[in-house]
N, C-alpha and C positions, 0 to 999 in steps of 0.2 A: 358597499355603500360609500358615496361621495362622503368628505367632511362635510360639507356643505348640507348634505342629504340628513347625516347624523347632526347635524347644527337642530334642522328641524325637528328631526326626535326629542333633543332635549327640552325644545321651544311647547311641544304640543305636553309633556309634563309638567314643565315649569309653569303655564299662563293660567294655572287656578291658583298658584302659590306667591311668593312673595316677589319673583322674577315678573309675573304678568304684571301684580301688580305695580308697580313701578315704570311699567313699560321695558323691562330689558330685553333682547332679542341676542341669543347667540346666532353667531356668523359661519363659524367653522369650527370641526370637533377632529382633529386626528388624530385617530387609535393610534396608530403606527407610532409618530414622533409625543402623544399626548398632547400637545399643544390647542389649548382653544381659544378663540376670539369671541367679542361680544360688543355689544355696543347699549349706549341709552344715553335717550335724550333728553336733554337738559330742560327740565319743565317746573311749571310752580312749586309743583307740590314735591318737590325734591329739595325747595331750597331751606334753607335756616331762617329764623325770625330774621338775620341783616340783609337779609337779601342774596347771599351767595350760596350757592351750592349746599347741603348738609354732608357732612364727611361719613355719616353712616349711608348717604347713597353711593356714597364711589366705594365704602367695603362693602355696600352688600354687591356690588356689580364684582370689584375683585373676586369676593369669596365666591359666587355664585362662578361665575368664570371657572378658579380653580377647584370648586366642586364641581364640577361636570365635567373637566379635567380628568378629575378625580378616577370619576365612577367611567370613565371610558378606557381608564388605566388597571380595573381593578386586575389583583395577582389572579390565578386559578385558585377556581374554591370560597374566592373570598366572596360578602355578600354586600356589602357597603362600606360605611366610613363613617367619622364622625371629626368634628374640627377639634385639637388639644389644644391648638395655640395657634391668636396670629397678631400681626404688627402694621403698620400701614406708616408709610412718613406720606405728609403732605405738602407737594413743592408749588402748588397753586391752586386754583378756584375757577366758575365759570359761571354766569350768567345765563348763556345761552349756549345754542349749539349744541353738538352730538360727540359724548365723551366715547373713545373705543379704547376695549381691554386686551390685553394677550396676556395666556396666561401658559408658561411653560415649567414641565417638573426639574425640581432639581435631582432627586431623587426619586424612585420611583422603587423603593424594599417592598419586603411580604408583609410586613408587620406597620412601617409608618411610608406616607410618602411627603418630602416635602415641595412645596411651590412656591413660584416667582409669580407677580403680576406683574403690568404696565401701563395704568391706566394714562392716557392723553385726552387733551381736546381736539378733536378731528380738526374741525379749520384751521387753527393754528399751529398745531403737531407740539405744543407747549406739553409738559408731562404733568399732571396732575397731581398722580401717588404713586410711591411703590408700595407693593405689598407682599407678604412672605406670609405662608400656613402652613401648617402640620397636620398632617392628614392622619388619626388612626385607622388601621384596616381592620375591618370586623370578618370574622368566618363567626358559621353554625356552631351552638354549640351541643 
């Protein structure tokens, strides 16, 4: 399966969840490297009473990104994950346009994994946030 291919597998589980709702669409999912990409677009109902962007839309798109990251990385055996920790800095904002995420592992252990985000504004290639999470890995018990 292409990334691109696995993008869509993620897309067809995420669009009854919090990912549809928002409109977020992943782009590209690679097993091999972990790396995903995602995108969403900058729309009303995303933004804060001032009028800019709400910063819980750019973590749920990070997070969202580096969970499906996640779960395309899981070790052998394992069955899921759950997030222990994450951080977000915010170095801008956006009105409009179409924000895109990459999101790459830093780690990638049996037990935690950690990630990188990189969320930008597509027209401008300005960077929005960085993001870092902590992945627990879940097995059966």
């Amino acid at each position: 399966m292409t990334p691109e291919e696995k993008a869509e597998q993620y897309n067809g589980h995420g669009h009854s969840g919090l990912p549809g709702l928002v409109g977020m669409r992943m782009t590209r999912i690679d097993e091999r490297t972990g790396i995903a990409e995602a995108e969403l677009p900058v729309v009303g109902k995303l933004m804060a009473p001032n009028g800019f962007l709400h910063a819980a839309s750019v973590v749920a798109l990070a997070d969202t990104c580096c969970g499906n990251g996640t779960m395309a990385s899981l070790p052998d055996g394992a069955v899921g994950f759950t997030t222990v920790e994450l951080k977000s800095n915010f170095l801008g904002t956006a009105r409009e346009g179409m924000l895109e995420c990459v999101a790459e592992p830093a780690h990638r252990g049996r037990t935690t994994q950690v990630w990188d985000a990189r969320v930008v504004h597509r027209d401008t290639g300005k960077k929005v946030a960085l993001f870092r999470c902590t992945q627990m890995i879940l097995y059966p018990r």
